[in-house]
N, C-alpha and C positions, 0 to 999 in steps of 0.2 A: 269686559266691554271692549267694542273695537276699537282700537287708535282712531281718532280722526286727524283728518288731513293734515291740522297744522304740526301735528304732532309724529307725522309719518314721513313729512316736507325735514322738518329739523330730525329725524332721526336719518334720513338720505344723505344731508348735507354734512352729517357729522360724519357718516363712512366717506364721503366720496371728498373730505380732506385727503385720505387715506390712499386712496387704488386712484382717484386723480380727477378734479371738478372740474377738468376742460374738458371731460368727456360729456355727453350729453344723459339727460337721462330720461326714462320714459317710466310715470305711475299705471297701476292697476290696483283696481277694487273688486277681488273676486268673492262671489256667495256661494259658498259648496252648502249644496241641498239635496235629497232626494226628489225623484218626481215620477212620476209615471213616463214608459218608455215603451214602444213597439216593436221596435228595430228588426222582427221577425214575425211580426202579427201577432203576438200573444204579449199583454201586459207582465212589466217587470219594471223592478224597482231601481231606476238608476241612480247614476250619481251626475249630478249637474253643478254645473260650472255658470252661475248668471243666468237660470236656465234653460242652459243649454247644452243637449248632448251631440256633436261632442265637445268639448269647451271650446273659448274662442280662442284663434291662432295668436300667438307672441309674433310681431314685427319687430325688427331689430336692422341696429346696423353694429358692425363691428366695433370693438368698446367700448358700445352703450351700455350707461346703468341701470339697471331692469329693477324696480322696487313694486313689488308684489303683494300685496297688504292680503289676507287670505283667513277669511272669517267662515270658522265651522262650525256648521249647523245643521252636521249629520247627531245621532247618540252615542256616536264612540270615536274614538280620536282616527286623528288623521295628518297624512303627510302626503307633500308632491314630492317627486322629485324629477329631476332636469338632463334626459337621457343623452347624451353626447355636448353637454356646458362644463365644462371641463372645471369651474369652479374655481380660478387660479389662486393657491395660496391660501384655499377660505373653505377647506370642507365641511366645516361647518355648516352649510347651505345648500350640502347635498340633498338633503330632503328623503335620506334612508334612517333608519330606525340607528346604523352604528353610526351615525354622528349627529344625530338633530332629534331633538324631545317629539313626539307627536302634538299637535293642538290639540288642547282639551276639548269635548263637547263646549257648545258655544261661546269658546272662546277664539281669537284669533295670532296670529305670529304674519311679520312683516318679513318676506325673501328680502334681501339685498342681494343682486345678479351683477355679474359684469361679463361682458360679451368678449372677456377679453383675447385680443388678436386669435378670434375666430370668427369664419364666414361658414354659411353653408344651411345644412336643412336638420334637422332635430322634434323631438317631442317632447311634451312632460307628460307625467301619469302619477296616479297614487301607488305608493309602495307599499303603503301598510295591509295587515289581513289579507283580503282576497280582494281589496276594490277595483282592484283591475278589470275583473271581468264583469265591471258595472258599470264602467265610461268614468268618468272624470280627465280624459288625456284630449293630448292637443296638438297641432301644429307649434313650431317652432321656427321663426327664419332667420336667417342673421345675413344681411347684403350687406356688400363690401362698399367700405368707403368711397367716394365720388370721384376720386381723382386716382383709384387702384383699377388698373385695368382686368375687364374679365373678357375671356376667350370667347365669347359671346354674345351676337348683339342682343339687347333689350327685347325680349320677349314680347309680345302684344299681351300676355295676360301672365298671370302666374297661380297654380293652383295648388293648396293642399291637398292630398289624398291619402286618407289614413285605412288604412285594411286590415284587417284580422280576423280570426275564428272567432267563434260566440255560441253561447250556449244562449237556452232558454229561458237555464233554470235561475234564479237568482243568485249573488253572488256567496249571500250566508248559506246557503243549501251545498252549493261547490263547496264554500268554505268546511262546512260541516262534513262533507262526505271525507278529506284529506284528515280533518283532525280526527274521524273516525279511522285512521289507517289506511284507507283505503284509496286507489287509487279514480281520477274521474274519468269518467265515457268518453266518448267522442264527441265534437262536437257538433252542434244540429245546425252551424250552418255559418257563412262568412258575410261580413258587413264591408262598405265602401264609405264611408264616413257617416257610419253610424244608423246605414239603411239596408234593407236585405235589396232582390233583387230587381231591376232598375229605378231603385229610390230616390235616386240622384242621378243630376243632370250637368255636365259642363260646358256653354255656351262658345263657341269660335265664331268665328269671322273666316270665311274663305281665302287661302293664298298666305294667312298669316302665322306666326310660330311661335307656340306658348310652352310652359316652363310647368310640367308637374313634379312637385315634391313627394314620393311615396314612402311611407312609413309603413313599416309591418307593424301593428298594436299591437295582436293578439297575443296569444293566452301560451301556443302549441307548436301550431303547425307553418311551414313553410309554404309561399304563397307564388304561383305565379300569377304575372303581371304584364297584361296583352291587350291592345286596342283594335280592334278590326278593322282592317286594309291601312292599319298607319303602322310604320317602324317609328321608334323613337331612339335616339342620338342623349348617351348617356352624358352626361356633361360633370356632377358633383355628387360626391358617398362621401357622406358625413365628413363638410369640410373640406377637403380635397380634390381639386377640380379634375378629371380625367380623360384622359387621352378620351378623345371625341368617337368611341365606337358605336355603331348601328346597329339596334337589336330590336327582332321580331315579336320579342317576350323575355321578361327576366325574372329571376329568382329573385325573389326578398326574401330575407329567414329573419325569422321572430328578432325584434329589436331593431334592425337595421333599416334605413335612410338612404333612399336613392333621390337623383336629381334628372328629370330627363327633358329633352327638346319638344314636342311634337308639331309637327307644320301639317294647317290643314290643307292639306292639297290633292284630297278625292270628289268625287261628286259630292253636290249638295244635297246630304239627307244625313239621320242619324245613325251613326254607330254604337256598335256594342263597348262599351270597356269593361274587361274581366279580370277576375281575381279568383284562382283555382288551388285549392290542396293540391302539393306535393310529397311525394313517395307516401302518397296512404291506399290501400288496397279499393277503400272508400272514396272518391273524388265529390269532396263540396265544391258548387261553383256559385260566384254571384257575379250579377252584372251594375254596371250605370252605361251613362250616354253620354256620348261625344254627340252634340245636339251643335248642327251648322247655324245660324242665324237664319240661314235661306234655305233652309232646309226644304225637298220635295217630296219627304216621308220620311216616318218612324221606321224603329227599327224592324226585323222581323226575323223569324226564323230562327234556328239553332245559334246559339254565339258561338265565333270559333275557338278550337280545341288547342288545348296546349300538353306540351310535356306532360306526364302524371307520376312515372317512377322510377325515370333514368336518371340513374346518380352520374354519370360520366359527362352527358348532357352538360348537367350544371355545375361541376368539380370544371369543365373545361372553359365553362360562361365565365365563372369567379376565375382562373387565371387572368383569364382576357382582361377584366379590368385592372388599368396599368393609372400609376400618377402620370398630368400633363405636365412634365419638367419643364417646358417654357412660361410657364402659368404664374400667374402673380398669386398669393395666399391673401393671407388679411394683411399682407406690406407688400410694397414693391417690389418685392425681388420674389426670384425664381422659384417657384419649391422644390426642383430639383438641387436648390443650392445646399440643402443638409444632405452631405453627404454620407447616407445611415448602413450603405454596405463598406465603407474604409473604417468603424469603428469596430474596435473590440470589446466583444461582450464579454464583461466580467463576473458571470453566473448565469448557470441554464437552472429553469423552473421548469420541470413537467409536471401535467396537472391532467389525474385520470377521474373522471368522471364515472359513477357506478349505480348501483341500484339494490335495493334488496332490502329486508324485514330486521326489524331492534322491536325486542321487546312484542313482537306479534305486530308491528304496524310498519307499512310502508316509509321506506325512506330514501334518500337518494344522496351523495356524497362527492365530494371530493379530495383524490387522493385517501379516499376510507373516512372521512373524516363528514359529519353530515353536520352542520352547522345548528346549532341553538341560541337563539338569540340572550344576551345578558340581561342584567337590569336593569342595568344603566348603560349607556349610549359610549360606545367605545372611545370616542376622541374626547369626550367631556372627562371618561375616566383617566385617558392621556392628561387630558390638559389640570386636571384637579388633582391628579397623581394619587389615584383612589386604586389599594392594591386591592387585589382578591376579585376585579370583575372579567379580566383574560389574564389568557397567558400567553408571552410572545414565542411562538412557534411552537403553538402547538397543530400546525399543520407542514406536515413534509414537505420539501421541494420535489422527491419525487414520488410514482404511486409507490403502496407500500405492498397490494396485494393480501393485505389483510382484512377481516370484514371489517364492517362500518362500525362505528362506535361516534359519540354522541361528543358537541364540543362546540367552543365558542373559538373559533378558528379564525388568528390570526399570524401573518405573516410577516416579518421585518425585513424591511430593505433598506438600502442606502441610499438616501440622498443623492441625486445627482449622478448613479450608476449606471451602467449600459445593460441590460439585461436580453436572455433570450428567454421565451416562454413558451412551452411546445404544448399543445393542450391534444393528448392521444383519447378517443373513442374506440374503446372496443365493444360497446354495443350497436344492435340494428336499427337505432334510430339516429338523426340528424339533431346535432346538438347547437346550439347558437350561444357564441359565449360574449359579455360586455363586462368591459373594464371600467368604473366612473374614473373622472380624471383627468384621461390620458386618449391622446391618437398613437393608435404604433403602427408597425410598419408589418403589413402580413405579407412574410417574405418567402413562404411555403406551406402547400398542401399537398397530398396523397394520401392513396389508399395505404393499406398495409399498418406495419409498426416503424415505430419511427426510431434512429439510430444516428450517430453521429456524422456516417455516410450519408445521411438524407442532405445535409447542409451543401452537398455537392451540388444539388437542383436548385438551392435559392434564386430568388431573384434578389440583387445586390446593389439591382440599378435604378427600375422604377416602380417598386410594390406600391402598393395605396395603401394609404394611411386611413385607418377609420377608427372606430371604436366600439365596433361589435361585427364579430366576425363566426363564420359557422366551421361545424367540423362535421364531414360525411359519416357513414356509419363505418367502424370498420377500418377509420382513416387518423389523419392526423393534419394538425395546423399548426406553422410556425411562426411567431412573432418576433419583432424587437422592439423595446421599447426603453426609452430615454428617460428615467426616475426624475424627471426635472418640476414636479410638483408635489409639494410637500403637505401629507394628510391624510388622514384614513378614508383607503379608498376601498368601494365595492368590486370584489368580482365574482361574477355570478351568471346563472344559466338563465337565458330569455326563455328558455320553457320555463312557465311562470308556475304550475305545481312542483316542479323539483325544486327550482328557487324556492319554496313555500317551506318545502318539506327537507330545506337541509342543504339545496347544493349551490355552495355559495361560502364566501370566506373573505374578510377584511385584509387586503396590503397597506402595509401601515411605512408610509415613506418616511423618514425619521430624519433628524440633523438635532443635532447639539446647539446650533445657533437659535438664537431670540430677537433676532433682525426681521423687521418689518417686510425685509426685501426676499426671503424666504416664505414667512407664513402671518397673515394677519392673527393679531389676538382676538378670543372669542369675542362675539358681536354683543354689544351692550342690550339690546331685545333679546338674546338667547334666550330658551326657555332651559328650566333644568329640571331634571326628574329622576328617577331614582333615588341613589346613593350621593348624585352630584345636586341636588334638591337643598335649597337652601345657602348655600357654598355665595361667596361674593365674587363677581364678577371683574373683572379689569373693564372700565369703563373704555368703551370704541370713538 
C-alpha cells in the first residue's frame, strides 16, 4: 500500500534532521500508469506520470528537499532515476538498478532528493528494462537562490523542451528484439515534448526574452536544435553558467541539457522550432512553433535546414562552450574560483567503448568488458558486505584490445582523488558518455588517438563542467574530475541499447570513514532485494 502523507511528512522530517531542515522542502504524489499514446499517430503503449506524457517538470530551487512519493502501477517493477542530481553523499537515491531495489508492481518507495549546491536544467527518466522508449521522463530545474546573482536578467517566460528519437513500436517489442541479440532499426521519427510534427506550440510576447531548457531524451541519436529567424545566446549546460555565446543551431547528444536565451524580436507570426538527426545518412526532422501572441500567420513552408553530418561543425561548436568564470554557481562566489587546471591528477582512466557478438548475440562493452547486471544491487552489497555479488576491478583502467567478455563491472577509486578520464572511440559512430554523481571538467577533444601528448591542447582555464559529454567517431574526450562524492556511481553510454546491452560499469568511490559528513547511511524506507532481502536496516 502507499505511504500516506502523514507518514511520508515524518519520514521527510526524519532525513532532513540529517542533510539540514532549514532548507526548504517541496512533496510529490506521482502515479506511474500505462495509457494509450500517439506521439506519431499510431497508438502505443506508454508510460505516464499522473497521466501525463511526458511527466510533469520538477521546480526546484537550490538545496531544496525534493520528497517524491512514487507509486507503481505498471506489472513489472520500476525505477526513476535523476539524470545530472548529483545525489550528495546518498546514492542510494540514484534510482539505477546498482544502488536502489526496483518498486514492486503496485507497490510504492518514497525518493528523498536534495538539490544540493546545484542550479541549472536536468531530467529524470526510468532506468529499468527498456522504459525509456515509452516516456516516463521529465523536466527538471533547480533556480538559484534569491539573493545569488545570475548573469542574466529574468526571463519573461521559461520553457521546458524535451527532444529525442522514437520509434513506433512499443517499448516490450524493442525490448524484445535486443534480448533476442539483435540489434534495433532506425528510428521512425523525433518528438518535441512528446509530439511529432508541430504538436507543440510555445507562446511569446514580442520584444521580450525567454529561457528554453533543452534536453536530449531519446534513445540514439544526436539532435540538432534550431529556431527559425531567431539565434539563441547559450547561457547554462548542466549547472554551469557559460560564457554567453550566439548560436544559429546547436548540437545536443543523447543525455545532455542545454540552457538557452531566446528574444522575440522578428515579425509577428509563427515560427518553426526544429529538432533534426545528426551524422545519419537518414535525416529525421520534426517541428513545433514559436507562436507570437500577435501573431499575423502560421507557419508555412519548408522548416529551415540544419547541419546533417559534418563532424567538425560540431567537434568545433562543443570547443566553444567555455565556463562564465565571473558567474556566481549555487553560492556566491566565482566558478572560476576552483582552480581545476593547477591540480594534479593522481590517475589517468581510459575507457574504450566497442561492439561485437558473445555467445551469438549482440553486445556492446567497455574496455572489453560488457556489463551484466547482479542480483542484488551493488551498494546494498557494499553496505551489507555480502561477498560473491562483484568484484572490485574487475574492469581495466585501460582498453585491453581484447574481445568482450561478460561481467558485473566495477571500478574502485579513492575518495577525494583527482582523476583524469579519456574516454577513446574508435568506431563510426558518435558515442555520449554520463557519469551519475559528478560535474567534471571536459578539458579536451579530438579526432585521432589519444596519447599523453594530447594533454598539450587542454584547456586548463575555462572547460565547462557538465555531466554527460560526447565523443566524435574516430576521436577522443578528455576529462577531470574531483572524486569528492562518496557512492556507487553510474557510468554509462546515453545510447540507450548499448547501455541496455552491456556498455556501462559502476565507480565505486570508497573511504574507510563512517562520518555522516562523507556518506549518509542507507534510508530507513530502502527497499531490499536480492541477497540484501531481509538484512536490518540502520534506522535514518
Amino acid at each position: 500500500m502507499p505511504l500516506n502523507l502523514a507518514a511520508v511528512v515524518c519520514l521527510a522530517v526524519s532525513f532532513l534532521s540529517i542533510v539540514g531542515a532549514d532548507d526548504p522542502y517541496r512533496f510529490f504524489n506521482w502515479n506511474v500508469t500505462y495509457g494509450d499514446i500517439y506521439p506519431l499517430g499510431v497508438r502505443q503503449r506508454g508510460i505516464l506520470i499522473n497521466g501525463q506524457f511526458p511527466g510533469p517538470d520538477i521546480y526546484s530551487v537550490t538545496n531544496d528537499n525534493i520528497i517524491i512519493n512514487v507509486f507503481n502501477s505498471l506489472d513489472e517493477p520500476f525505477l526513476l532515476s535523476w539524470n545530472g542530481i548529483q545525489q550528495r553523499r546518498n546514492s542510494y537515491e540514484d534510482g539505477v538498478y546498482g544502488t536502489t531495489c526496483p518498486i514492486p508492481p503496485g507497490q510504492n518507495f518514497t525518493y528523498i532528493l536534495q538539490m544540493k549546491d546545484q542550479i541549472g536544467s536536468y531530467y529524470y527518466f526510468p532506468s529499468l528494462a527498456f522504459h525509456k522508449a515509452a516516456g516516463g521522463f521529465g523536466g527538471i530545474r533547480i533556480l538559484s537562490r534569491p539573493l545569488i546573482p545570475v548573469p542574466f536578467d529574468n526571463p519573461a517566460g521559461d520553457f521546458t523542451v524535451l527532444i529525442g528519437d522514437w520509434y513506433k513500436s512499443n517499448h516490450t517489442d524493442l525490448k524484445a528484439i535486443l534480448d533476442g541479440g539483435n540489434k534495433l532499426p532506425f528510428p521512425d521519427g523525433v518528438l518535441i515534448n512528446g509530439r511529432g510534427p508541430n504538436g507543440v506550440s510555445f507562446t511569446v510576447e514580442q520584444g521580450k526574452t525567454y529561457r528554453l531548457r533543452i534536453s536530449n531524451v531519446g534513445l540514439q541519436n544526436s539532435l540538432n536544435f534550431r529556431i527559425q529567424g531567431h539565434t539563441m545566446t547559450l547561457v547554462e549546460v548542466e549547472g554551469t553558467h557559460t560564457v554567453q555565446t550566439i548560436y544559429s543551431s546547436l548540437d545536443v547528444h543523447p543525455g545532455q541539457s542545454y540552457s538557452v536565451l531566446v528574444k522575440a524580436d522578428q515579425p509577428a507570426q509563427d515560427y518553426y522550432i526544429v529538432a533534426s538527426t545528426r551524422f545519419t545518412t537518414q535525416v529525421l526532422t520534426t517541428t513545433a512553433v514559436l507562436h507570437y501572441s500577435n501573431s499575423a500567420g502560421s507557419v508555412s513552408g519548408p522548416p529551415p535546414g540544419g547541419p546533417t553530418t559534418q563532424i567538425d561543425w560540431s567537434l568545433n561548436q562543443a570547443r566553444s562552450i567555455r565556463t562564465n568564470l565571473t558567474a556566481s554557481g549555487p553560492r556566491p562566489n566565482p566558478q572560476g574560483s576552483y582552480h581545476y587546471g593547477l591540480i594534479n591528477t593522481t590517475r589517468t582512466i581510459r575507457l574504450a567503448n566497442s561492439a561485437g557478438q558473445v555467445n551469438g548475440k549482440q553486445r556492446y562493452a567497455v574496455n572489453s568488458v560488457s556489463f551484466v547486471p547482479a542480483d542484488t544491487p551493488l551498494k546494498l552489497a557494499d553496505y551489507f558486505k555480502i561477498d560473491g555479488v562483484y568484484r572490485i576491478g574487475s574492469i581495466s583502467d585501460n582498453p585491453t584490445g581484447g574481445g568482450i567478455y561478460l561481467d558485473t563491472a566495477v571500478m574502485n577509486t579513492d575518495y577525494r582523488a583527482f582523476i583524469e578520464i579519456v574516454f577513446e572511440n574508435n568506431e563510426d559512430i558518435v558515442q555520449s558518455w554520463h557519469i551519475d554523481g559528478y560535474s567534471f571538467f571536459v578539458v579536451g577533444m579530438d579526432g585521432g588517438s589519444w596519447s599523453p601528448a594530447s594533454r598539450n591542447e587542454y584547456n586548463l582555464r575555462d572547460a565547462i563542467a557538465r555531466c554527460t559529454v560526447q565523443v566524435y567517431p574516430q576521436s577522443w574526450t578528455a576529462i577531470y574530475i574531483p572524486l569528492d562524492n562518496v557512492g556507487m556511481w553510474n557510468v554509462r553510454s546515453e545510447f540507450w541499447a548499448r547501455q541496455y546491452l552491456g556498455q556501462q560499469f559502476y565507480l565505486r568511490v570508497y573511504t574507510t570513514s563512517t562520518s555522516l559528513r562523507d556518506e549518509y547511511p542507507i534510508p530507513k524506507n530502502a527497499l531490499l532485494c536480492g541477497r540484501a532481502s531481509g538484512r536490518s536496516k540502520r534506522p535514518l
